[in-house]
C-alpha positions in Angstrom: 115.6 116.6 118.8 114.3 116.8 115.2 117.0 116.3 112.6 117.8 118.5 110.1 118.4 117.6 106.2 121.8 119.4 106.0 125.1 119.7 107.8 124.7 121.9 111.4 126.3 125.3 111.4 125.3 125.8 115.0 124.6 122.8 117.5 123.1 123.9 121.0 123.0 121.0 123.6 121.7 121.0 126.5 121.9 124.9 127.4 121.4 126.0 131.3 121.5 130.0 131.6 120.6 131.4 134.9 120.1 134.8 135.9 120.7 136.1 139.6 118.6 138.4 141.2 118.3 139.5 145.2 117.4 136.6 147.0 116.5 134.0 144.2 117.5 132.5 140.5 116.0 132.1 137.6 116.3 129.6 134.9 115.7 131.6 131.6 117.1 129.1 129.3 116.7 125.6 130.8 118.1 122.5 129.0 117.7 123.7 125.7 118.6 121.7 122.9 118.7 122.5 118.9 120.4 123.0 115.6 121.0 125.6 112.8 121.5 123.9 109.3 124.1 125.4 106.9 121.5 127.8 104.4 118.8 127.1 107.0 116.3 129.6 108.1 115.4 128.6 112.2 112.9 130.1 114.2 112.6 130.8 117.6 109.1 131.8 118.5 107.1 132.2 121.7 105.5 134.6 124.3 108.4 137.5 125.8 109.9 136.1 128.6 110.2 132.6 127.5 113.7 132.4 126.6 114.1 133.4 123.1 116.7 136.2 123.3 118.4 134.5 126.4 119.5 131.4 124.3 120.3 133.8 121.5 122.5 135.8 123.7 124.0 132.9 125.4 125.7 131.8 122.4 127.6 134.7 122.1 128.0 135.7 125.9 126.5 138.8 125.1 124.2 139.7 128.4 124.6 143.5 128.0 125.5 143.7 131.9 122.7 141.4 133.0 123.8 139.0 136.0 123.8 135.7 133.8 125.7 132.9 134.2 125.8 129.4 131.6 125.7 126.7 133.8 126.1 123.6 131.2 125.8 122.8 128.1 127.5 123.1 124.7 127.1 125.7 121.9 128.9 124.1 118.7 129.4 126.3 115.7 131.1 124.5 113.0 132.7 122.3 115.4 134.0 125.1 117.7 132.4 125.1 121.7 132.1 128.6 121.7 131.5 128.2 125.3 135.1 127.1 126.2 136.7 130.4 124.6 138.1 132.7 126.0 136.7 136.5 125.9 139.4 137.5 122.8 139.1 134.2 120.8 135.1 134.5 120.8 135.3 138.6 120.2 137.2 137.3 116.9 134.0 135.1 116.0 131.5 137.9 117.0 130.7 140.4 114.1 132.6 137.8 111.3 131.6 134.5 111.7 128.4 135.2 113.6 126.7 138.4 113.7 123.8 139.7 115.8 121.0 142.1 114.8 119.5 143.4 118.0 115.8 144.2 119.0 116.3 148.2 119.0 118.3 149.5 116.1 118.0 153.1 117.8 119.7 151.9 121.1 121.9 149.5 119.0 123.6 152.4 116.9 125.5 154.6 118.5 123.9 157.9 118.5 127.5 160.3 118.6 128.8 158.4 115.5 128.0 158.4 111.4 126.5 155.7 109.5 129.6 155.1 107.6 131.8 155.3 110.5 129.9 152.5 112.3 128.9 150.2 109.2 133.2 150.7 108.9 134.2 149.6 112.0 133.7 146.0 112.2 135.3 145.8 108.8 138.0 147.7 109.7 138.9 145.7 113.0 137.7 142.0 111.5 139.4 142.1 107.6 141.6 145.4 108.3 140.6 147.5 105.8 141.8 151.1 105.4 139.6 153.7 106.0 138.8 154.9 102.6 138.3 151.2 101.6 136.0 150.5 104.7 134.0 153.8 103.5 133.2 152.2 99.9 132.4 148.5 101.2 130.3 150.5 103.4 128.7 152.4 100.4 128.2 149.3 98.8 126.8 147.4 102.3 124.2 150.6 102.2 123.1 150.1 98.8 122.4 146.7 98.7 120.3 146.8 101.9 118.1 149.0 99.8 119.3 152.9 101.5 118.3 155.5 99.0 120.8 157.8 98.1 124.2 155.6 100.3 126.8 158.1 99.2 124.8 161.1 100.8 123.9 158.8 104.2 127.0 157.9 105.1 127.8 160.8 107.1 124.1 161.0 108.7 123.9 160.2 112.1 120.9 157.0 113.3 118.1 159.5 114.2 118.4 161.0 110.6 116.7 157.5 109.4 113.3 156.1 109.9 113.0 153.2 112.0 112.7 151.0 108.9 115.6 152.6 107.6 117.7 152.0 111.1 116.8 148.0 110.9 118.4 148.2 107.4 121.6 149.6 108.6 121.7 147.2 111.2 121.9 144.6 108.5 124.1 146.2 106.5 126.3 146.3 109.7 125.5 142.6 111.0 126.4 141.5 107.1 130.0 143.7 106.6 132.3 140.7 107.5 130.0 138.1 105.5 128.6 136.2 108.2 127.6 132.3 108.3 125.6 132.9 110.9 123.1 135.5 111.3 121.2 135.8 114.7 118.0 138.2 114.2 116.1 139.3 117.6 112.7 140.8 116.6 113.9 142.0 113.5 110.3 143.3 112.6 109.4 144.8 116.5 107.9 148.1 116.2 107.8 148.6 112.4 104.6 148.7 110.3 103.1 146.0 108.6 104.6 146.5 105.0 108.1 147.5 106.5 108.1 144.3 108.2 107.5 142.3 104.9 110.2 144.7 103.2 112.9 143.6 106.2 111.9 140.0 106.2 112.2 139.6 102.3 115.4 141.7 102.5 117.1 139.2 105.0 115.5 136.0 102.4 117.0 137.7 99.6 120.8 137.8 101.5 120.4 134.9 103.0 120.4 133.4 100.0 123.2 136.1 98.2 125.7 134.9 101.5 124.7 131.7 101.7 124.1 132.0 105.2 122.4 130.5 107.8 119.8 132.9 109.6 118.3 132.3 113.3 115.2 134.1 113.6 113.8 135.6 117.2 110.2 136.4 117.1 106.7 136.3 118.5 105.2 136.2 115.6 104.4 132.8 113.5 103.0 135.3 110.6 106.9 135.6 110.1 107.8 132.1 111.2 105.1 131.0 108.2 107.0 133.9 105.8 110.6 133.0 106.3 111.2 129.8 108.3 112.3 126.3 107.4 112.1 125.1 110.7 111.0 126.1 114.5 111.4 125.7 117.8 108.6 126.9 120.3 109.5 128.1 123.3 108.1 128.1 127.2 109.1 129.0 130.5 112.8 128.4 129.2 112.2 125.4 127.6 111.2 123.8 124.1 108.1 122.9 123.7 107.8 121.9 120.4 110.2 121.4 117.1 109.2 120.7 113.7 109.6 121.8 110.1 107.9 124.9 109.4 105.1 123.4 107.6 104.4 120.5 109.9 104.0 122.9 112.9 101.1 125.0 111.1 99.6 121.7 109.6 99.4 119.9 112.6 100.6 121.5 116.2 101.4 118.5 118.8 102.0 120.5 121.6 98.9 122.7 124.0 100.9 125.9 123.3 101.7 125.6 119.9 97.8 125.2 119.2 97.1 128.0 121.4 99.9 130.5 120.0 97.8 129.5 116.7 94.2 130.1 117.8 95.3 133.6 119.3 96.8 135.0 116.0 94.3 136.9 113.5 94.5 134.5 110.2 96.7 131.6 111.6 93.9 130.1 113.4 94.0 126.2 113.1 91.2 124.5 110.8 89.2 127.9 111.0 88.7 127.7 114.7 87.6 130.8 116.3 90.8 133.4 117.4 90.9 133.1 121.1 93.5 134.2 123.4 95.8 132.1 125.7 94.4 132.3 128.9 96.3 133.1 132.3 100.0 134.1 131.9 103.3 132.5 131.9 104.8 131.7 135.3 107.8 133.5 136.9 111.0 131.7 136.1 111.9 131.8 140.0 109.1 130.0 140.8 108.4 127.4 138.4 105.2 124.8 138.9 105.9 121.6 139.3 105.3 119.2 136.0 104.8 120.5 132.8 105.0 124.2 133.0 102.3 124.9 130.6 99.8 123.1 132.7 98.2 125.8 134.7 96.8 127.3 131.1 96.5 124.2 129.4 92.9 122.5 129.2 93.9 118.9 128.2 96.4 119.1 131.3 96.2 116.1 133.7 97.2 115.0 137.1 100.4 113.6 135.4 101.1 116.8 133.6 101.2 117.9 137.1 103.3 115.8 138.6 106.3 115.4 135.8 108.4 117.7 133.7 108.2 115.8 130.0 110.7 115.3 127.9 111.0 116.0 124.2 110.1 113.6 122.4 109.7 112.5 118.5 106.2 112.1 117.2 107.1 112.2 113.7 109.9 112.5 111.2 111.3 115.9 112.0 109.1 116.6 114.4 108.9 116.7 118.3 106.7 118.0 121.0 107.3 117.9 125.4 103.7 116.9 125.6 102.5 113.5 127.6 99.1 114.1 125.7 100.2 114.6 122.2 98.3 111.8 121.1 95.2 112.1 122.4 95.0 115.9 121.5 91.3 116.7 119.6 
């Protein structure tokens, strides 16, 4: 694993999550290992499907009725295994200590219910507040997320906003208790271009006002390169490759890292033409043998066939679970 410069907020070791379905399993988070920094931004980044929101939901048990189980592993957070909580010990943690901003704000947000009334209710149940005093720190959550006009909001309902305007209110909610950890699925799916560069430099800016530690869920290493200190990539349920930020973009050791690269417009690596990854990621219930990515991957070899690799360091800060990383044009 690549270390990390500061203290760990969040340590995840060796994380097994399986999902049931009719006749089979699947693996969607599969010995995954990584930590979270106190005042660190970390990325998780990869194709959908790979694992991203899995391990994200894993931490809190959150599986929104899916048939998952955790099968091993440990998910420290400032010390605590939040796996061996019970339901009403970790429902304290959730919404205070570590807070979750979900993919779809509209199907996060409870349609029947006001802004202020649901921006209120984790404050209300976490620090107790009265109503009238859960309505002003609401107010004052609004307004600093950047809603024109909070007072006259509050008693809108979520399809009175925008969809930009809904992903701010889901901040503004994630953030009412103060988090020191914020978990951020796709906080940028669906919006427009300059909407998603108003969001990301809005959660930078609190980030930093908080002095929290943020995990990011994405697709996208244009906002891995915009907010990110570090990342993990993500395959098949696995980590492929870990590094700072900046070593990732200057210097990919892992097959899918480069190709993620190459098949993004203006991330492409030493001005190589954009091409896209070819072929498509396997089915979790029926994993190939070796390394997973070796199907798609044109430097694979028979050993890449025949052995599942580990990750390994390659540099200071940096890993990759590539056999070939050395000999990589």
């Amino acid at each position: 694993m690549a270390p990390i410069h500061t203290q760990p907020l969040l340590s995840v070791r060796d994380l097994v999550t399986v999902f049931e379905m009719p006749g089979r399993s699947a693996r969607g988070v599969d010995g995954v290992s990584f930590e979270v920094g106190q005042g660190e931004v970390f990325g998780l980044v990869g194709e959908s499907g790979c694992g991203k929101t899995a391990t994200c939901r894993s931490i809190l048990r959150l599986f929104a009725g899916a048939p998952a189980r955790i099968e091993r592993g440990e998910i420290l957070f400032g010390g605590l295994d939040l796996l061996r909580l019970d339901e009403e010990r970790l429902s304290d943690i959730r919404g205070a200590q570590v807070a979750m901003i979900f993919q779809d704000p509209m199907t996060s947000l409870n349609p029947t219910m006001r802004i202020g009334a649901q921006i209120g209710e984790g404050l209300r149940r976490h620090q107790k507040l009265g109503r009238a005093e859960a309505r002003r720190r609401a107010f004052e959550l609004l307004a600093s997320v950047g809603v024109p006009n909070p007072a006259s909001r509050l008693d809108d309902y979520p399809h009175q906003f925008s969809g930009g305007m809904r992903q701010r209110v889901m901040i503004a909610i994630a953030l009412a208790c103060r988090p020191k950890l914020l978990i951020a699925d796709e906080p940028t799916t669906a919006l427009d271009v300059t909407i998603q560069d108003q969001i990301l430099k809005l959660l930078l800016r609190l980030k930093n006002e908080y002095g929290m530690s943020v995990l990011i869920v994405t697709h996208d290493l244009g906002v891995v390169a915009q907010t990110c200190d570090r990342v993990a990539v993500m395959y098949a349920g696995r980590i492929a490759e870990l590094a700072e930020a900046r070593s990732l973009f200057r210097n990919p050791r892992h097959p899918y890292t480069r190709a993620l690269l190459k098949s993004l417009p203006g991330l492409e690596i030493e001005g190589r033409r954009l091409a896209p990854i070819g072929g498509a990621p396997p089915d979790l219930a029926r994993l190939p043998p070796g390394c997973r990515f070796h199907p798609r991957c044109a430097y694979a070899v028979a050993e890449c066939r025949a052995q599942l690799p580990p990750l390994i360091l390659v540099g200071e800060g940096h890993a990759t679970a590539c056999i070939r990383h050395e000999s990589l044009p």
